[in-house]
C-alpha positions as CSV (number, residue, x, y, z in Angstrom):
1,X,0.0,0.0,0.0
2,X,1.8,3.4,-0.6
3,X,1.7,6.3,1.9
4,X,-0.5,8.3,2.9
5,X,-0.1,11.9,1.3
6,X,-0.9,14.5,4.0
7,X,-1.1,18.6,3.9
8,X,1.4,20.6,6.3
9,X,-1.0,23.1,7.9
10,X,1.2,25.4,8.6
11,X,1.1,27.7,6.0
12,X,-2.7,27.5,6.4
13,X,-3.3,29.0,10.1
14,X,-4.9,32.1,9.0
15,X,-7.7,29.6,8.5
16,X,-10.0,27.8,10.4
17,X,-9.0,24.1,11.0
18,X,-12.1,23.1,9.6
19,X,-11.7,24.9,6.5
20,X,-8.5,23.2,6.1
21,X,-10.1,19.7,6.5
22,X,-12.2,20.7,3.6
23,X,-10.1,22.0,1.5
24,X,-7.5,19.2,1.9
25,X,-10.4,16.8,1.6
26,X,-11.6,17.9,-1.6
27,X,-8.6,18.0,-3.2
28,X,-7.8,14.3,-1.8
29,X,-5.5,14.3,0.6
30,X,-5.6,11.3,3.1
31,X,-4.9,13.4,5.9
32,X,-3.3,16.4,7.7
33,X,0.3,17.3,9.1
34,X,-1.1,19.4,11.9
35,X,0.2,22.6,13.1
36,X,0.4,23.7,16.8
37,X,-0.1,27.2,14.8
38,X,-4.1,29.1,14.6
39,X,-6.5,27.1,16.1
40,X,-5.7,23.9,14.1
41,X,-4.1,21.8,17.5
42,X,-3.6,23.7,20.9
43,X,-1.1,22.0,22.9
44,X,-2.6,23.6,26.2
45,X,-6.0,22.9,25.3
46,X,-5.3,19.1,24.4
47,X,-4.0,18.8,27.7
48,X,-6.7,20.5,29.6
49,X,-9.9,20.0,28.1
50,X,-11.5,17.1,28.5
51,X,-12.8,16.9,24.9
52,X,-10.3,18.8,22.8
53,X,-8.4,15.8,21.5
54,X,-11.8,13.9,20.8
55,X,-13.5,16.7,18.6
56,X,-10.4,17.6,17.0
57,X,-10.7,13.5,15.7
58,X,-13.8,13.6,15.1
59,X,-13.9,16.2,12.5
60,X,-10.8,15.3,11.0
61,X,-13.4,12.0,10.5
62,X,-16.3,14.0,8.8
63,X,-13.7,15.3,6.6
64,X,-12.7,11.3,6.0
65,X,-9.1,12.7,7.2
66,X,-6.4,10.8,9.5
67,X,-3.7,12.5,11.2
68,X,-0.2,10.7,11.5
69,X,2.2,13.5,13.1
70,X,1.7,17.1,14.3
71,X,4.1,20.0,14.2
72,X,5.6,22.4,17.0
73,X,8.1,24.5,14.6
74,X,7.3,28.0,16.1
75,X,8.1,27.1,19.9
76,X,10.9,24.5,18.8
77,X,12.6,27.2,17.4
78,X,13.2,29.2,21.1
79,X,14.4,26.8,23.0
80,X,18.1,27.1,21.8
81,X,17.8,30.3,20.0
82,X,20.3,33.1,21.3
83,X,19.5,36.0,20.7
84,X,15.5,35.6,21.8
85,X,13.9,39.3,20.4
86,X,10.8,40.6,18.5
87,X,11.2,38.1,15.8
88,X,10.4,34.9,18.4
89,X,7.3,37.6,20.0
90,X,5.9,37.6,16.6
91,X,5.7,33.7,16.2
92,X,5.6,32.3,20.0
93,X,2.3,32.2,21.9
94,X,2.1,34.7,24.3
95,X,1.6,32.2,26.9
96,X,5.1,31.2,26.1
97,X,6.4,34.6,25.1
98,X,5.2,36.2,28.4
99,X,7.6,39.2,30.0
100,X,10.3,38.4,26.5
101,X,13.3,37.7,29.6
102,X,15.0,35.4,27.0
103,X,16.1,32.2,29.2
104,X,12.1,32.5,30.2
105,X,11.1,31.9,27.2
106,X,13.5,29.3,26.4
107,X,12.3,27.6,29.4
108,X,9.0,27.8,28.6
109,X,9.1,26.9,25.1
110,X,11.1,23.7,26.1
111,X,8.2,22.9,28.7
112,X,5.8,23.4,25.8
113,X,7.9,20.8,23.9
114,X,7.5,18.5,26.5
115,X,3.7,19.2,26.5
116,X,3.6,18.5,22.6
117,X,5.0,15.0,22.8
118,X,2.1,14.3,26.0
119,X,-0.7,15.9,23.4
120,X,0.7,14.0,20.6
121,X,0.4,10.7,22.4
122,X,-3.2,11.5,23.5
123,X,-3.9,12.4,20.0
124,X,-2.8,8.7,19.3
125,X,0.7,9.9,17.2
126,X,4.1,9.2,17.0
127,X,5.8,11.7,15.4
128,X,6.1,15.7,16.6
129,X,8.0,17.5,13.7
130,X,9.9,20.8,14.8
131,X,12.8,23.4,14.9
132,X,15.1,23.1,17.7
133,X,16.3,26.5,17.5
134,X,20.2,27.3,17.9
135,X,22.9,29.3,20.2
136,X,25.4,29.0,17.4
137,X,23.7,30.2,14.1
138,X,24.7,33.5,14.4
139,X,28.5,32.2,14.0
140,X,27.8,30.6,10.8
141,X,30.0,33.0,8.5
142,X,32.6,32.4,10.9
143,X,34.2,35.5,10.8
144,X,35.4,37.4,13.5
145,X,36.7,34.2,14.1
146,X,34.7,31.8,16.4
147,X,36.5,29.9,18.4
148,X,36.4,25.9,18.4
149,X,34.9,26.1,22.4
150,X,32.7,28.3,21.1
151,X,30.7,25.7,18.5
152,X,31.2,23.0,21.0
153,X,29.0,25.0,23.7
154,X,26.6,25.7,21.3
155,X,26.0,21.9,20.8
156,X,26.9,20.9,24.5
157,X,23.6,23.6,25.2
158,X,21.5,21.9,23.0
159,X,22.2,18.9,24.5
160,X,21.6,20.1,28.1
161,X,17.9,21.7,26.8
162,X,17.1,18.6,24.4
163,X,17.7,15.5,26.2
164,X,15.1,16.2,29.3
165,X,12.3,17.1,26.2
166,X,13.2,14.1,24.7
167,X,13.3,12.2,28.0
168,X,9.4,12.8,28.0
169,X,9.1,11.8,24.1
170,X,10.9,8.4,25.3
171,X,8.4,8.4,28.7
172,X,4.8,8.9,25.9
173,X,6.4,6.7,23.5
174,X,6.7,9.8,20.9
175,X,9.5,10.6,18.4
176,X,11.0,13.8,17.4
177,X,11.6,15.2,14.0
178,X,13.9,17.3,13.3
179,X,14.0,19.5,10.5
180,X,17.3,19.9,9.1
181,X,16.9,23.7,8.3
182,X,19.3,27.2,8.4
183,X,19.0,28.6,11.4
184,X,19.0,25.5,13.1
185,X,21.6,23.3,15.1
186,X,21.5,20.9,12.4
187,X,21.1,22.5,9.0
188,X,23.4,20.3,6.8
189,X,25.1,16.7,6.6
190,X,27.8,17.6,8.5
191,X,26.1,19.4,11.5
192,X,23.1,16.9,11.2
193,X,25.6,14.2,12.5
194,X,27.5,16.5,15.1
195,X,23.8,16.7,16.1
196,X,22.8,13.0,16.6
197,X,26.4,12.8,18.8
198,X,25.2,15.5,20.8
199,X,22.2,13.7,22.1
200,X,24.2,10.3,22.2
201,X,22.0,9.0,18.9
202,X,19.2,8.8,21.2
203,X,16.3,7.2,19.0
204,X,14.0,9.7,20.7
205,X,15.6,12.2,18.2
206,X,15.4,11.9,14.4
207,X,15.1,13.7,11.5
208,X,12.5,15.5,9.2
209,X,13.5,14.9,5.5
210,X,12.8,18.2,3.4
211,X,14.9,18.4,0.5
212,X,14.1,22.3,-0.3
213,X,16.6,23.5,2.5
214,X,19.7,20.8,1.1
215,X,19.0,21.9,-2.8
216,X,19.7,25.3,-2.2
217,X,22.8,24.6,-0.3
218,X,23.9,22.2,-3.1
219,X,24.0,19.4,-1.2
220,X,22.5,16.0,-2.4
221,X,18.9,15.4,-0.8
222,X,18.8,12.4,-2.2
223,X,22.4,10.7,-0.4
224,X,21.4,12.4,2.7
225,X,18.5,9.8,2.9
226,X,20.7,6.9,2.1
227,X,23.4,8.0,5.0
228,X,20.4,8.8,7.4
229,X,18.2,5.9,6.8
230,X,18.0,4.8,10.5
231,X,16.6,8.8,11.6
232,X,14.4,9.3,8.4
233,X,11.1,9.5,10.7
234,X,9.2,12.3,8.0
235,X,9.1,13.5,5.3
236,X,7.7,16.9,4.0
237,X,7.4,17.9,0.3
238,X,8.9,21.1,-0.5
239,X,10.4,21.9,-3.7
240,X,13.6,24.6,-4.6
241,X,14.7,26.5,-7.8
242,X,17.7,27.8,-7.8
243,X,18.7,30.9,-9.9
244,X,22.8,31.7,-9.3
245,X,23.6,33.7,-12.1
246,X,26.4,35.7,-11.1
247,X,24.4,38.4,-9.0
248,X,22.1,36.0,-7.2
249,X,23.4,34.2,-3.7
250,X,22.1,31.6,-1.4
251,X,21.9,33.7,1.1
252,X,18.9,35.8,0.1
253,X,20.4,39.0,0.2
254,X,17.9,40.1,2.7
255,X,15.2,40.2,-0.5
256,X,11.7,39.1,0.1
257,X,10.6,35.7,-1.1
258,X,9.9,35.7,-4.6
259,X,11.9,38.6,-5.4
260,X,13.3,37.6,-8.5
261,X,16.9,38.8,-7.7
262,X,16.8,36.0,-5.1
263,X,19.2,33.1,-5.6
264,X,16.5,30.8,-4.9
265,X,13.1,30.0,-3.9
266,X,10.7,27.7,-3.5
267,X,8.7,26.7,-6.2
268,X,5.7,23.9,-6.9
269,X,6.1,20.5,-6.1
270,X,7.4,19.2,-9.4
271,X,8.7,22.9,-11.0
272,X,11.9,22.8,-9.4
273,X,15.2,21.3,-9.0
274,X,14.4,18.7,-6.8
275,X,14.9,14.9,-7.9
276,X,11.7,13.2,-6.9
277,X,12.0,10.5,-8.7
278,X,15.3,9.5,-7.0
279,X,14.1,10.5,-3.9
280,X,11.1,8.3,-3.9
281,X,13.2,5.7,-4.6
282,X,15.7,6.0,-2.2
283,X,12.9,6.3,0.4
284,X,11.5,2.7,-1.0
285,X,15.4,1.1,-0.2
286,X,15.2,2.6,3.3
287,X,11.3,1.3,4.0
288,X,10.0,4.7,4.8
289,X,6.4,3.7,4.9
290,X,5.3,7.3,6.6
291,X,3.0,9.9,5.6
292,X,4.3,12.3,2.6
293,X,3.5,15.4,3.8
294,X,3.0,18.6,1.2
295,X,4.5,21.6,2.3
296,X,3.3,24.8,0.3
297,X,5.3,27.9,0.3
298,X,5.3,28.9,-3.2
299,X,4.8,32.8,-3.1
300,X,4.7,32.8,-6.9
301,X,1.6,30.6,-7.2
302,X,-2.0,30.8,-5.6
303,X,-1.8,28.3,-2.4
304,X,-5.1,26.5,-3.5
305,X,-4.3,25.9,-7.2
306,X,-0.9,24.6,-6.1
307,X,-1.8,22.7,-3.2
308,X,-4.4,20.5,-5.0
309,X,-2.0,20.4,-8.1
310,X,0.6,18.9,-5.6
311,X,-1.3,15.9,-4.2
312,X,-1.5,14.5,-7.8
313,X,1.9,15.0,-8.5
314,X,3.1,13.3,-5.3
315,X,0.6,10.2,-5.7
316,X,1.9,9.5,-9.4
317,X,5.7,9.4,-7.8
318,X,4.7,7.7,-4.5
319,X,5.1,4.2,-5.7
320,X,5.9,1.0,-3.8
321,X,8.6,-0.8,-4.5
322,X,9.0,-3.0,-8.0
323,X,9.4,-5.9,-5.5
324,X,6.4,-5.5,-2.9
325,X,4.1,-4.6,-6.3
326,X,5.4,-8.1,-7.5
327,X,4.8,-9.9,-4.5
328,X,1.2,-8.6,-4.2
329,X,0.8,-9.0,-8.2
330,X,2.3,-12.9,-7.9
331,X,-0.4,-13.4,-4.6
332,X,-3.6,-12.3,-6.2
333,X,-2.8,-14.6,-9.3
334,X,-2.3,-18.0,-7.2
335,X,-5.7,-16.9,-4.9
């Protein structure tokens, strides 16, 4: 049976939840990626309410929806972060913001963490996808020079904030998701394994496949899931097109997204540089049976055309492998 194909709600909070369902039901998903973002799945509520968790299942039922993981991004992404400022007011609960002190909101935001995995088990899922945030990020140009004490801090820290939150991920029976992202502690092959030693390749902590965020980089989305097979717990769809021509840089130059002098962007699912094919495959030789989870942030195209173009393009590539089509073909002749 192939995946399941599921919509990322994040990029959809500025709706209802239930508009959501419907729209991602009509355009035939199989179910949801949902948010902690809007009103789409409150962490607090799910914990406190009696009810919450129940209605939130039973209309992702009327919608003939399932739910296989949830997301915490947004609160994920202050628990390391140094400096904590306006940007993390404008994205963090205030709840979790409160008075902005910054190890505060760190500490709340990892106690919110811990909270997610507890809701997510109630919700009956096993997978919390997120942002870990970073102390080190800022030192990524390198220059003044950073010193060697100085990156190994950064990761010892994340340890020290990480390994209690995933302590109660191990206690719910929940798993963590990372997504390998800039701006986080792991944002590449090379960090993505100093990572996994940081936390002592803990199986609480694993890794959210996304292949816009390596394109761009130029590094090789498709090996990453070969040398990460074991931590491959999701994957999102998300696609990249990258436009280097001399001027443009992956950085961004500070330029909004879709400005055309960008050296990249994301694009539709399918439109961009992005080997699916190959990626598909690899994820049959690792036996990823997970959801395949659409992520939309094209800013050039209209998020309801694309997003119900996207489903059909990721069910005609979601195949299972030649061998398990065999099998089943081979079975149903002999019955």
């Amino acid at each position: 049976m192939s995946r399941p194909v599921t919509l990322f709600t994040g990029q959809w909070a500025d709706l209802p939840f239930d508009e959501v369902c419907r729209l991602a039901a009509e355009w035939g998903y199989d179910g949801l990626e949902i948010a902690c973002s809007g009103d789409h799945f409150e962490v607090d509520r799910a914990l406190s309410e009696e009810d919450y968790v129940e209605n939130r299942l039973k209309l992702l039922e009327s919608h003939g929806l399932k739910v296989w993981a949830i997301s915490n991004h947004l609160v994920g992404q202050a628990v390391c972060d140094d400096p904590i400022d306006e940007r993390h007011r404008n994205i963090l609960p205030a709840r979790i913001w409160g008075d902005g002190e910054p190890e505060g909101v760190r500490q709340r935001a990892a106690a919110e963490l811990a909270d997610t995995a507890r809701a997510a088990a109630k919700l009956g899922v096993d997978t919390v996808i997120g942002f870990t945030g970073s102390k080190i990020w800022k030192y990524v140009a390198m220059f003044p020079p950073v010193g060697q004490d100085t990156i190994d801090d950064g990761y010892a820290d994340f340890a020290a904030r990480w390994n209690p939150i995933l302590d109660v991920f191990d206690e719910v029976g929940v798993r963590f998701a990372h997504e390998v992202h800039p701006s986080e502690i792991a944002y590449d092959y090379w960090t993505t394994q100093r990572t996994l030693e940081a936390v002592g390749h803990r199986p609480a902590f694993g890794l959210n496949w996304d292949p816009s965020h390596f394109v761009w980089q130029d590094l090789d989305p498709v090996g990453f899931i070969l040398d990460f097979a074991d931590r491959i717990y999701h994957v999102d769809c998300k696609d990249t097109k990258k436009r280097f021509d001399g001027r443009n840089g992956r950085l961004g130059s500070h330029l909004a997204w879709a400005d055309p002098r960008r050296g990249w962007d994301f694009v539709s699912t399918g439109h961009g540089d992005v080997d699916w094919e190959s990626a598909f495959r690899a994820l049959n030789s690792i036996g990823y049976t997970g959801p395949i989870s659409v992520e939309w942030e094209d800013a050039g195209m209209d998020r309801l055309r694309g997003a119900a173009e996207a489903v059909h393009y990721i069910r005609n590539l979601n195949f299972d492998k030649p061998a398990a089509a065999f099998d089943a073909a081979f079975s149903a002749e002999r019955n």
